[in-house]
N, C-alpha and C positions, 0 to 999 in steps of 0.2 A: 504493500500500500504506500502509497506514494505521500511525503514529507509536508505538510503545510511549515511555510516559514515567512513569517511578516516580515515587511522590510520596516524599519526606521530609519530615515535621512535623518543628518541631524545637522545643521548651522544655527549659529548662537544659543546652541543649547535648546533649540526647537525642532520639530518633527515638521519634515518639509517636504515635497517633491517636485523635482526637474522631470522636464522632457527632452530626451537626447539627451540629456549629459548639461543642458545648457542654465545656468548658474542664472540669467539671465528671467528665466521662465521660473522662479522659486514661486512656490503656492505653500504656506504654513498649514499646516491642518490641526497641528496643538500646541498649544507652549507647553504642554507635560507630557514629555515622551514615557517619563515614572507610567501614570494613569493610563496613556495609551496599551504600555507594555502591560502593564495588568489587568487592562479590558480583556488582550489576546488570551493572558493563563487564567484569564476567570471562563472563558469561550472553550477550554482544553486544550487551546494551542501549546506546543511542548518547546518551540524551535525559537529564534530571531535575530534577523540578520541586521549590525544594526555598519550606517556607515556614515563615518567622520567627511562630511563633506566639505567643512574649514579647514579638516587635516590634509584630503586631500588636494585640497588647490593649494595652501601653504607646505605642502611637502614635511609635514610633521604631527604628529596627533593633536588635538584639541582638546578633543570632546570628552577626556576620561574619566571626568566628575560625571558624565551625565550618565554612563557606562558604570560606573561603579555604582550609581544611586539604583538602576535599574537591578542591576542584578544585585542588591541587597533586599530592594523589594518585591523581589519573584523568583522562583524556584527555574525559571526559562533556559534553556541551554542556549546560549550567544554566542555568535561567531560577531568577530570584531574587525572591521580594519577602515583604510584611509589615513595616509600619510606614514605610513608605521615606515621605515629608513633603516632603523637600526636595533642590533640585538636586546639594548635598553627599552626601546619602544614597545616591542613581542614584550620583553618580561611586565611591565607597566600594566599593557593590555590582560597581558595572562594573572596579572595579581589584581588586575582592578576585577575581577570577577568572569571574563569570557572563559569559553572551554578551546573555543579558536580563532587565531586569530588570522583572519582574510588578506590576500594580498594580489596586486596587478602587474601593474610597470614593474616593481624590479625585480620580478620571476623573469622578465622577457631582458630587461636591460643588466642586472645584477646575478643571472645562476648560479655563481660561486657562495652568494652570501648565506641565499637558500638552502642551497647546502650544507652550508655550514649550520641553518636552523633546524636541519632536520634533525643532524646530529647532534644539538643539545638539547632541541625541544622534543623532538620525534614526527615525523612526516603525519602523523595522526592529527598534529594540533593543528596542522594547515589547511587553512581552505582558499584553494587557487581558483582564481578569479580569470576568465578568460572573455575579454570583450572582444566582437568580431564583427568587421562587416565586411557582407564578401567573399568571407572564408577565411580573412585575414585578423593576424590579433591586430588590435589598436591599442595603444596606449599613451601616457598623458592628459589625463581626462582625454580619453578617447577624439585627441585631434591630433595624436598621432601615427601612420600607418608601420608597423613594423614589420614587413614582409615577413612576417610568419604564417605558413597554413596551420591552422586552427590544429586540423591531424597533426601534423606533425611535433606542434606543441606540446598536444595530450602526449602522443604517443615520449617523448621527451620525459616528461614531469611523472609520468607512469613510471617509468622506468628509472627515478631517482627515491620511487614510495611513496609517491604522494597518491592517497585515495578518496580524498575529495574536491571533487571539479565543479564550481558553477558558471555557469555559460548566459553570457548576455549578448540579445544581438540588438545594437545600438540602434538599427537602424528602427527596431521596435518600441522603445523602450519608454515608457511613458504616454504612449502614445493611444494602449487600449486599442488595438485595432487586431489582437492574434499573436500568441508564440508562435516562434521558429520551430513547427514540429519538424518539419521537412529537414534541419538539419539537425535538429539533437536527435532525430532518426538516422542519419548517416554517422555523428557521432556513436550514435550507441551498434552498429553494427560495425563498424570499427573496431569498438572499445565493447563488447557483450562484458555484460556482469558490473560495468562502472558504476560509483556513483558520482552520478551526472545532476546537478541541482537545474532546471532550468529557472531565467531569468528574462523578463522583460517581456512586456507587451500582454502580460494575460488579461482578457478583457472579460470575460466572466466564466460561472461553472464547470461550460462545455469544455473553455483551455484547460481547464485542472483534469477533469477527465478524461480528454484525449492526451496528453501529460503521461497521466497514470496508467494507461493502456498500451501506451509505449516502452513504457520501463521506464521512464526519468525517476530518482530516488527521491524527489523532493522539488517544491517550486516556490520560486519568492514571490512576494504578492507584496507589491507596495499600492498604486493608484486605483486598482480594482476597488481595493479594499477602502478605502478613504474616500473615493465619489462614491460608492454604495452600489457598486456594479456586482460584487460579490458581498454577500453577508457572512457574517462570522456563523449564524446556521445552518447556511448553506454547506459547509466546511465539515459539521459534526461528524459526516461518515468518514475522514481523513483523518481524526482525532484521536 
């Protein structure tokens, strides 16, 4: 059964969301990301993804009081990132209360450092983040093209231990108009048995269910969930 996982934006310490990626387009939906995150585990959501969007456009975490407050008041298992640079920053995240902590650009621009956090933290605590459009990863707030096929990334970061992947296709993202099943279908016949999180563009029930019939391990739900295109009801059989 396939993963429900909220997403939480977070700038100046409020729950927000972007279209495309663009900083530009911010829409607040709470000033209490606390209260929001606890609507979800009072709903039986178990999962949440939350991401420092001040971290990452300043290329260093921000947001780790809000992180901490959250998971002091819910029981939520957190995947964390945005801005996170250095081995300091993983331990910060890892002690302010996530179980993992997420990361982008310097898995594509930095794999040595990766490396280096598998080995102290364990490939378990990672959750690699793979923007695409195209087929190609993006990075730097996705206005970057890094000539990466998407495959060949996975197949990369597989093969260093890491087994958790969530995949966002920019060109969806915020947009409410449909996941990329067509390619976390090519993803996952590639990769049979991953756990593949998809990301971006679900617009209501049907995306979580064709999702789940595919094999994706898990799905983020940020705008769905906030314009009320999906209900946290609707969710209960994912729970």
């Amino acid at each position: 059964m396939i993963k429900i996982i909220p997403a939480i934006d977070l700038i100046d310490g409020k729950c927000v969301r972007l279209s495309q990626g663009d900083y530009n387009t911010k829409k607040i939906y709470s000033a209490s990301p606390v209260e929001t995150a606890k609507a979800f585990e009072d709903a039986g959501i178990q999962r949440l993804h939350i991401v420092d969007l001040d971290g990452a456009r300043l290329g260093k975490t921000v947001n780790i009081k809000t992180l901490n407050e959250i998971a002091a008041a819910t029981k939520l298992i957190i995947d964390f990132g945005g801005g996170i640079k250095t081995t300091d920053d993983v331990t910060s995240v890892l002690n302010a209360g996530a179980t993992y902590f997420n990361i982008g650009s310097i898995a594509v621009k930095q794999p040595g450092i990766v490396e280096e956090w598998i080995k102290i933290f364990d490939a378990a605590k990672i959750f690699l983040g793979a923007d695409i459009k195209d087929e190609n990863i993006m990075i730097q707030g996705w206005q970057e093209k890094a000539n990466i096929n998407i495959i060949n990334y996975i197949s990369a970061y597989i093969n260093r231990g890491i087994e958790n992947i969530f995949c966002t296709d920019i060109s969806k993202d915020g947009l409410l108009q449909g996941a990329s099943t067509a390619l976390y279908k090519k993803i996952l016949s590639e990769f049979p048995g991953l756990n593949l999180i998809a990301s971006g563009g679900v617009a209501d029930i049907s995306d979580v269910e064709t999702l789940n019939d595919i094999g994706c391990s898990g799905v983020i739900i940020g705008k769905a969930l906030y314009e009320g295109k999906i209900s946290l009801s609707q969710l209960k059989k994912y729970v």
